[in-house]
PyMOL CGO cylinders between C-alpha atoms (Angstrom):
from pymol import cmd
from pymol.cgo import CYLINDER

trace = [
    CYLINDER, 23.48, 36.70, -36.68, 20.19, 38.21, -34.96, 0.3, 1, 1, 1, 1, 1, 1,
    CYLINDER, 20.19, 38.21, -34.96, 20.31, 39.48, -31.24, 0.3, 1, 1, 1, 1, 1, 1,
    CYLINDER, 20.31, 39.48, -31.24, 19.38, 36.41, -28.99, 0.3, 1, 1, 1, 1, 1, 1,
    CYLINDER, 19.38, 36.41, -28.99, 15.37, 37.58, -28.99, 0.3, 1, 1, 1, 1, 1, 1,
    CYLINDER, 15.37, 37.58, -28.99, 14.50, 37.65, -33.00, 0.3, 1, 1, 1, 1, 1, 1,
    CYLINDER, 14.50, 37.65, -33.00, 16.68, 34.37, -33.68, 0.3, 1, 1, 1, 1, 1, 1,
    CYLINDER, 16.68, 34.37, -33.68, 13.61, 31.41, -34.88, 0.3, 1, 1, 1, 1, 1, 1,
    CYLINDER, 13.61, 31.41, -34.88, 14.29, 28.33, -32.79, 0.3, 1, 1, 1, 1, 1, 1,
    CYLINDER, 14.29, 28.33, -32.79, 12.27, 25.55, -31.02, 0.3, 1, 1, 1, 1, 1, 1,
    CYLINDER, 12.27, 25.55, -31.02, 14.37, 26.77, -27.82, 0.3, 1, 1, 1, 1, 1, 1,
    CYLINDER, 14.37, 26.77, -27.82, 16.31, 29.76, -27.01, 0.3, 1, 1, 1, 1, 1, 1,
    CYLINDER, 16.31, 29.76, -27.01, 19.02, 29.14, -23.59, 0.3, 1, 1, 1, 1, 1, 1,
    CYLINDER, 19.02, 29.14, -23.59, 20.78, 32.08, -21.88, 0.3, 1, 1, 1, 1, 1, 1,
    CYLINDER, 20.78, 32.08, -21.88, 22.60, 31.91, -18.29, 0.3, 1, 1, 1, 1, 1, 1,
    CYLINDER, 22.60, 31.91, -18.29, 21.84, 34.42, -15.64, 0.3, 1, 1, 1, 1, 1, 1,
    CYLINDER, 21.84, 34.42, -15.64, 23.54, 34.86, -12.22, 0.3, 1, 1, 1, 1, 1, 1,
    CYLINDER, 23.54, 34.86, -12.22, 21.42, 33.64, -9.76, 0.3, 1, 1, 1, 1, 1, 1,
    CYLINDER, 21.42, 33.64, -9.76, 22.92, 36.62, -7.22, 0.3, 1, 1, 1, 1, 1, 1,
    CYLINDER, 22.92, 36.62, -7.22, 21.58, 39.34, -9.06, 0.3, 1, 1, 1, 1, 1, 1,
    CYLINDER, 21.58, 39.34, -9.06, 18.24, 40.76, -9.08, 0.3, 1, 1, 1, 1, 1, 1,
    CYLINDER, 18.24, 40.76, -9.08, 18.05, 42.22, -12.52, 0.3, 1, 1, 1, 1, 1, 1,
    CYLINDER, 18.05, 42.22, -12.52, 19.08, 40.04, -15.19, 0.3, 1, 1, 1, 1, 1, 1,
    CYLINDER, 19.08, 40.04, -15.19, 21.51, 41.37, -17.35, 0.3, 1, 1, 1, 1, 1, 1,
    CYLINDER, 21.51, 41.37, -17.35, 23.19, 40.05, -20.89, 0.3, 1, 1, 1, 1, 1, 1,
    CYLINDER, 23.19, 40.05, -20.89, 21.06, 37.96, -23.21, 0.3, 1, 1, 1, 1, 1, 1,
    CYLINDER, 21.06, 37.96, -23.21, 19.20, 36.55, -19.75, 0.3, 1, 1, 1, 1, 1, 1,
    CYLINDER, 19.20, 36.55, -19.75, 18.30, 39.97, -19.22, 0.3, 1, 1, 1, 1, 1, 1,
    CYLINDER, 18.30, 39.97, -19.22, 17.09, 40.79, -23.07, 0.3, 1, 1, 1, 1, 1, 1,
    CYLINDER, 17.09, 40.79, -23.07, 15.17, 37.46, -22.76, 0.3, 1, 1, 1, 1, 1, 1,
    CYLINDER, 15.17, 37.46, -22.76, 13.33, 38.66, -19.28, 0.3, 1, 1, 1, 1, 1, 1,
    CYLINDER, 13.33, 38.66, -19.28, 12.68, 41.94, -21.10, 0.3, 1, 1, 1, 1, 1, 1,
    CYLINDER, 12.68, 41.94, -21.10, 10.53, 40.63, -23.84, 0.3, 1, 1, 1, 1, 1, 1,
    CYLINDER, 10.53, 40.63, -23.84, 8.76, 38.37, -21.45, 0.3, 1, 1, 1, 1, 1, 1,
    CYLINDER, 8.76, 38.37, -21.45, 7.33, 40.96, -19.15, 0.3, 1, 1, 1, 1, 1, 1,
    CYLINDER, 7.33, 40.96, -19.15, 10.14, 40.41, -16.17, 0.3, 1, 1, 1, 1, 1, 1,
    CYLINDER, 10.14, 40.41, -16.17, 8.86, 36.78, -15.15, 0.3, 1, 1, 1, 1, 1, 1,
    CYLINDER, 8.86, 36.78, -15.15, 12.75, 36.01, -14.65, 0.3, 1, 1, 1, 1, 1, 1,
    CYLINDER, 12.75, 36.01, -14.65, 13.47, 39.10, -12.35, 0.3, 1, 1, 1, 1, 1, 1,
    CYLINDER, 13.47, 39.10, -12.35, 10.24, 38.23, -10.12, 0.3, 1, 1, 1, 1, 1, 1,
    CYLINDER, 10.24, 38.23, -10.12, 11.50, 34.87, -10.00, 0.3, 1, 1, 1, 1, 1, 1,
    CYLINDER, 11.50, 34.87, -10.00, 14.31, 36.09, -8.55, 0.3, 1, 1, 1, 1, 1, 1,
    CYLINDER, 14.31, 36.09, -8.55, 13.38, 38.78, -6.44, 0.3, 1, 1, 1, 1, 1, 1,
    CYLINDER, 13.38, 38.78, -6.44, 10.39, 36.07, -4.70, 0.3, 1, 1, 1, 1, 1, 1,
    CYLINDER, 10.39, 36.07, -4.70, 13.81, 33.70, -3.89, 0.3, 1, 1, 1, 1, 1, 1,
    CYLINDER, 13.81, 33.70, -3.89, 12.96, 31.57, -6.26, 0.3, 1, 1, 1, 1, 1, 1,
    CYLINDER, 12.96, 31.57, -6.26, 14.84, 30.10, -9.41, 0.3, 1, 1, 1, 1, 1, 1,
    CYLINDER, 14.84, 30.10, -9.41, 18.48, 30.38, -7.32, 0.3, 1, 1, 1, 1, 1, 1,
    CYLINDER, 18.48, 30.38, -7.32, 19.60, 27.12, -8.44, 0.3, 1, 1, 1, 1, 1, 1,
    CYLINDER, 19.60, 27.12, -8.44, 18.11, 25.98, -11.13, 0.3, 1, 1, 1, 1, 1, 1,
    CYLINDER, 18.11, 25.98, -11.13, 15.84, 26.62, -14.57, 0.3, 1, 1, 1, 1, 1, 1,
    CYLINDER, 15.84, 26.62, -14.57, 13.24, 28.64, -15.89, 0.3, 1, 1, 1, 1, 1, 1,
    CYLINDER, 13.24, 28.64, -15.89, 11.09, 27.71, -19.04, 0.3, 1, 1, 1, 1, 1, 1,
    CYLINDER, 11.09, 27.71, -19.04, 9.01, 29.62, -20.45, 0.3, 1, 1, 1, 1, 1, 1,
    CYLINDER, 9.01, 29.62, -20.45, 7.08, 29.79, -23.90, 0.3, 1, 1, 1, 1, 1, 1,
    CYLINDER, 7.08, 29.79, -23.90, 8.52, 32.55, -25.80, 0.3, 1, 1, 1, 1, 1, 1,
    CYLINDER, 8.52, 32.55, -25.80, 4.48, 34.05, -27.31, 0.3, 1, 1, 1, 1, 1, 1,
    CYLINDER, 4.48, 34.05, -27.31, 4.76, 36.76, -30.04, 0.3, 1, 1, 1, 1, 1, 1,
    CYLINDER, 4.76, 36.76, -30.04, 7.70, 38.89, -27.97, 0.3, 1, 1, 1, 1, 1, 1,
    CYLINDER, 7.70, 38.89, -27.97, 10.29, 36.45, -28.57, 0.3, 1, 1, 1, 1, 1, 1,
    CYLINDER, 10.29, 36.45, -28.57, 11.26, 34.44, -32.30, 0.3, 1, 1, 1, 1, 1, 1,
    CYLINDER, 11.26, 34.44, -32.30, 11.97, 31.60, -30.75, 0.3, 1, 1, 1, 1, 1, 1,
    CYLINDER, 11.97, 31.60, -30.75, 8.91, 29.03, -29.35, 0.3, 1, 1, 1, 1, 1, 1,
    CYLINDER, 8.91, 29.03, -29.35, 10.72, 28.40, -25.72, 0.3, 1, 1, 1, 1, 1, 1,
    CYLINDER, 10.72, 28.40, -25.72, 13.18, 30.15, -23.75, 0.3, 1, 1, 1, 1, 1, 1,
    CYLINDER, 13.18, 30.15, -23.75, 15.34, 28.59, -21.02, 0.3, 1, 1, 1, 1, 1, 1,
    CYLINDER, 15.34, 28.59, -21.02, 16.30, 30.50, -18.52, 0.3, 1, 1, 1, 1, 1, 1,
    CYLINDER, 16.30, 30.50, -18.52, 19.65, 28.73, -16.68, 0.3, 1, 1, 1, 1, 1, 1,
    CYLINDER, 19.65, 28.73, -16.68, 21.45, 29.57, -13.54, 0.3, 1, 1, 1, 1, 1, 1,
    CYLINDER, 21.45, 29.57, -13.54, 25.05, 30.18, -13.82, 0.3, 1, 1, 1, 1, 1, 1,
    CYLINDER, 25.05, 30.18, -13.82, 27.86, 31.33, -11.85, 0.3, 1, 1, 1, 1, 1, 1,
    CYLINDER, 27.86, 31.33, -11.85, 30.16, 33.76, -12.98, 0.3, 1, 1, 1, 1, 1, 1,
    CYLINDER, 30.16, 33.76, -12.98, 33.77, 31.22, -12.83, 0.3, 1, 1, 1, 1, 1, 1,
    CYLINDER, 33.77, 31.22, -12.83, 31.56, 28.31, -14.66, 0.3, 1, 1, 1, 1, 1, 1,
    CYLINDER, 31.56, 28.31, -14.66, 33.60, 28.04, -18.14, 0.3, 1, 1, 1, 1, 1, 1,
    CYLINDER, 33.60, 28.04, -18.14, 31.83, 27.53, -21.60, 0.3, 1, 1, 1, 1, 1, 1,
    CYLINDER, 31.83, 27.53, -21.60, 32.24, 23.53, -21.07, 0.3, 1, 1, 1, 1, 1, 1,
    CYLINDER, 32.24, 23.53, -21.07, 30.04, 23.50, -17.95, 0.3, 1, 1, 1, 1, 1, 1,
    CYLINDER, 30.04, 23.50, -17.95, 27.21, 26.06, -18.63, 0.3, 1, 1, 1, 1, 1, 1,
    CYLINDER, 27.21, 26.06, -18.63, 27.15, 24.46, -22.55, 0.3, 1, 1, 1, 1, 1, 1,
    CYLINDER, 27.15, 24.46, -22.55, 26.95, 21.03, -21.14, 0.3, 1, 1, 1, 1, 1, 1,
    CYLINDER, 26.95, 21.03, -21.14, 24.32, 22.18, -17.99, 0.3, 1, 1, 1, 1, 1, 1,
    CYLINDER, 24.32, 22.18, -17.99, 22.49, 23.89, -21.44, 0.3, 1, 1, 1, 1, 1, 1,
    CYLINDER, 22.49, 23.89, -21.44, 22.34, 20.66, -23.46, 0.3, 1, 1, 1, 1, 1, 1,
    CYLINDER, 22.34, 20.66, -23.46, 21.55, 18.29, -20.78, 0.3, 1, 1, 1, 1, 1, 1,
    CYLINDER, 21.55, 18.29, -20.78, 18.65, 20.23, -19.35, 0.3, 1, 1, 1, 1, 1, 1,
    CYLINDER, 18.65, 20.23, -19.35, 17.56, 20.88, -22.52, 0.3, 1, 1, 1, 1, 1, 1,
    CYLINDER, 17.56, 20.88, -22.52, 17.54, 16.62, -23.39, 0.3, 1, 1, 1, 1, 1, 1,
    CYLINDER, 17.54, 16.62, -23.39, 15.58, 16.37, -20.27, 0.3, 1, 1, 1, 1, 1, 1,
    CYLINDER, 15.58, 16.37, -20.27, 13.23, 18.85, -20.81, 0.3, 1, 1, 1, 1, 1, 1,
    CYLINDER, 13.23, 18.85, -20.81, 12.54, 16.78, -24.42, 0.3, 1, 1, 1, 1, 1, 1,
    CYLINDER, 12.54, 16.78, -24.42, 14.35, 19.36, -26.70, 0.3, 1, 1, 1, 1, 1, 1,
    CYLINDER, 14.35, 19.36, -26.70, 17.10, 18.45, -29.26, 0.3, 1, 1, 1, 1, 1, 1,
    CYLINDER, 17.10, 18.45, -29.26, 17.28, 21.29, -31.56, 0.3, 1, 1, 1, 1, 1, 1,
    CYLINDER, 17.28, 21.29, -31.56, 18.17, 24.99, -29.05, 0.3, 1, 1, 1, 1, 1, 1,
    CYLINDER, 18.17, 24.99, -29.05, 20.33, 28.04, -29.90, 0.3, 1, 1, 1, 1, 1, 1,
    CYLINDER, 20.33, 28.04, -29.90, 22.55, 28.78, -27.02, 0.3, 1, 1, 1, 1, 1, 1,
    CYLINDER, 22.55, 28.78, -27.02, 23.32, 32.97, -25.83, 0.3, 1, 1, 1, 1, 1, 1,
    CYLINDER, 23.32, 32.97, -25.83, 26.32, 32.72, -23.88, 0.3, 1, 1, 1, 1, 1, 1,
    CYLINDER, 26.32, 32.72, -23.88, 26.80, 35.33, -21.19, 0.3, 1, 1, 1, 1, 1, 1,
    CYLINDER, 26.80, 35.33, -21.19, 28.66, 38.20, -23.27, 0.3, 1, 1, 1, 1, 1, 1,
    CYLINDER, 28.66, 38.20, -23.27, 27.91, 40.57, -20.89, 0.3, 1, 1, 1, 1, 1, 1,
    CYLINDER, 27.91, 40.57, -20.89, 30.93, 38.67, -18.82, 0.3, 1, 1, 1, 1, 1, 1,
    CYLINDER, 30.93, 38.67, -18.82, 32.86, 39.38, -22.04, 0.3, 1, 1, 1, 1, 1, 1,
    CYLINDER, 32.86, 39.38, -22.04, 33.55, 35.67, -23.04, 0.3, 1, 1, 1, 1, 1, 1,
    CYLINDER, 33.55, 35.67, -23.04, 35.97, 34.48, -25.74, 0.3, 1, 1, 1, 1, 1, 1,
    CYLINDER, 35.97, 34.48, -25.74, 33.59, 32.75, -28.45, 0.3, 1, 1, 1, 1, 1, 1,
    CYLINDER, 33.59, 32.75, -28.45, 36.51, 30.75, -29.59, 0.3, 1, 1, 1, 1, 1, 1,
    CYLINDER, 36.51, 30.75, -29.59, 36.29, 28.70, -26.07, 0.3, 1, 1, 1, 1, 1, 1,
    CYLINDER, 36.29, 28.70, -26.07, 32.46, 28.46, -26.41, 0.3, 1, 1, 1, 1, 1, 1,
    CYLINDER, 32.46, 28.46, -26.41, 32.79, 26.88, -29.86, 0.3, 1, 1, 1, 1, 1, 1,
    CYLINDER, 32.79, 26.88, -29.86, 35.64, 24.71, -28.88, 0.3, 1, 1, 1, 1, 1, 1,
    CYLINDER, 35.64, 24.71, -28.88, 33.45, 23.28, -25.93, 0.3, 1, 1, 1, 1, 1, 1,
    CYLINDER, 33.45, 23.28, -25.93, 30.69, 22.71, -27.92, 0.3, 1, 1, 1, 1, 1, 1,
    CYLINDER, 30.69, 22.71, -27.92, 32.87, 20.99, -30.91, 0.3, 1, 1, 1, 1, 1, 1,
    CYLINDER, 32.87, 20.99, -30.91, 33.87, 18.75, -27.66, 0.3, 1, 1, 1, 1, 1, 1,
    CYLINDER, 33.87, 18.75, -27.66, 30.72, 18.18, -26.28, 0.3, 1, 1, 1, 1, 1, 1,
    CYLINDER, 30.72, 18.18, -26.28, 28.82, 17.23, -30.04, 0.3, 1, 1, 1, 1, 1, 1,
    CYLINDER, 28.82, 17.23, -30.04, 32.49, 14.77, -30.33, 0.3, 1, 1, 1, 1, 1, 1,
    CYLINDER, 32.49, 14.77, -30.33, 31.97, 12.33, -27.59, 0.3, 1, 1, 1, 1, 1, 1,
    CYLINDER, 31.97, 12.33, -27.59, 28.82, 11.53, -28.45, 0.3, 1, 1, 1, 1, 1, 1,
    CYLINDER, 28.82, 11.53, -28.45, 26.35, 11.75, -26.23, 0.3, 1, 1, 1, 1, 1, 1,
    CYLINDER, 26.35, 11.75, -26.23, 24.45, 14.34, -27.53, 0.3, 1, 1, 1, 1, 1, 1,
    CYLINDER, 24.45, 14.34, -27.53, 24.88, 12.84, -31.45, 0.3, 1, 1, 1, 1, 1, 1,
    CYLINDER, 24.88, 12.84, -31.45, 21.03, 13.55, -31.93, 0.3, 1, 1, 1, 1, 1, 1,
    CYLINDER, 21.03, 13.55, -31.93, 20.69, 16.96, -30.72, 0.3, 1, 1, 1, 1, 1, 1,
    CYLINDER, 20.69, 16.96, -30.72, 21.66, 20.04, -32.99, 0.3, 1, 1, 1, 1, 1, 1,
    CYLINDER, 21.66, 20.04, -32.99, 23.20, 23.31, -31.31, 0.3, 1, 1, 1, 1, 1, 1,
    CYLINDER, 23.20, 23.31, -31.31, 23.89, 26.95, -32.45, 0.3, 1, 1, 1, 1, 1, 1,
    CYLINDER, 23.89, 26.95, -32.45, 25.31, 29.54, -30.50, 0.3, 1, 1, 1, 1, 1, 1,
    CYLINDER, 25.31, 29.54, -30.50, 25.21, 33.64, -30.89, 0.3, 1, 1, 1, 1, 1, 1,
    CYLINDER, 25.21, 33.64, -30.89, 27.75, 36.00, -29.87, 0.3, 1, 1, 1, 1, 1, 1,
    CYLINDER, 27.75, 36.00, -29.87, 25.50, 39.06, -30.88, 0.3, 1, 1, 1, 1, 1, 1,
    CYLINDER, 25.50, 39.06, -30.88, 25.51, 41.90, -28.76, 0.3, 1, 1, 1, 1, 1, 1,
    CYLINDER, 25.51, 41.90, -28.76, 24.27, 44.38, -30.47, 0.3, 1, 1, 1, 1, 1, 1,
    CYLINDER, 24.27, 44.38, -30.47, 21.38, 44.45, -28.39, 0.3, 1, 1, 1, 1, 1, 1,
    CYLINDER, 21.38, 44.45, -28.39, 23.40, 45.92, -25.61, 0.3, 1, 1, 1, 1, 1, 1,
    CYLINDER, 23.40, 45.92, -25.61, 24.58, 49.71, -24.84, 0.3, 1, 1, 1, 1, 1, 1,
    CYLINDER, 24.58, 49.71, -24.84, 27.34, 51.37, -23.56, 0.3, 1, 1, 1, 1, 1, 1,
    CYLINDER, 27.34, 51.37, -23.56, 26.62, 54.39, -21.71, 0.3, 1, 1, 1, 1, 1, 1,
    CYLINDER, 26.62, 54.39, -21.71, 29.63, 56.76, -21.20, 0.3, 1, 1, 1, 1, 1, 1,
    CYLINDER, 29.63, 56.76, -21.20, 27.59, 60.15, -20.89, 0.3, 1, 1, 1, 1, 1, 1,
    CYLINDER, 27.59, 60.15, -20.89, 25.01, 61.38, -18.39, 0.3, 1, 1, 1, 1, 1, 1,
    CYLINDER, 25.01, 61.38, -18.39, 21.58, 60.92, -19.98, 0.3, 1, 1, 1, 1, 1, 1,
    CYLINDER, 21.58, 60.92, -19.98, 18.83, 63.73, -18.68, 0.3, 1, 1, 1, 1, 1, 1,
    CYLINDER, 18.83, 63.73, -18.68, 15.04, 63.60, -19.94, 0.3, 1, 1, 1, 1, 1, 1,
    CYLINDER, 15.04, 63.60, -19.94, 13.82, 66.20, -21.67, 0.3, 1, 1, 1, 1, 1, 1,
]
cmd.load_cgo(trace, "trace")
């Protein structure tokens, strides 16, 4: 599977913490490739509660990306349910979802919750994918100096 940002979709959803100024995890990849729009919402106040949407342009594979508030104790079953219902509303029914894996997540939950939400019904007509890549992401464990 592609990192979150080259994956082609007609929308793209990843969860940021509405606390923190600078995005991080597939939120903060996302806000990268569109120029910061998520961090300014954030740092203007704005965007604490709710949604961002933005039209992905030539930075981003996918045509949309959905920017989602999420606290950090919501489990897979609320933020993947708060990701297909405001994606329904906003007239979508085909999305990839980028879970937070920067909270390191078990995928196994996040596909169980899904597999529960798709069974009961009420999103029968919309199709979901979710990616676990990371590989976007770095792990720093030495001092870095510019040359």
């Amino acid at each position: 599977m592609s990192p979150p940002d080259r994956i082609e979709t007609d929308l793209l959803v990843a969860f940021f913490q509405p606390a923190l100024k600078a995005p991080d995890g597939p939120a903060g990849l996302i806000d990268l490739r569109l120029g910061g729009v998520l961090r300014r919402h954030l740092e203007q106040g704005e965007g604490q509660g709710g949604s961002l949407l933005v039209r992905g342009g030539r930075r981003l594979a996918g045509k949309w990306a959905m920017l989602l508030a999420g606290l950090p104790d919501e489990g897979p079953d609320v933020l993947g349910q708060k990701a297909l219902m405001t994606a329904r509303n906003a007239g979508f029914r085909s999305l990839v979802i980028a879970p937070p894996v920067e909270r390191d997540i078990e995928p196994a939950r996040w596909v169980e919750a899904l597999q529960v939400l798709a069974g009961n019904g009420e999103f029968a007509d919309m199709e979901c994918m979710v990616t676990f890549n990371r590989s976007y992401m770095h792990d720093h464990s030495a001092i870095i100096f510019n040359a």
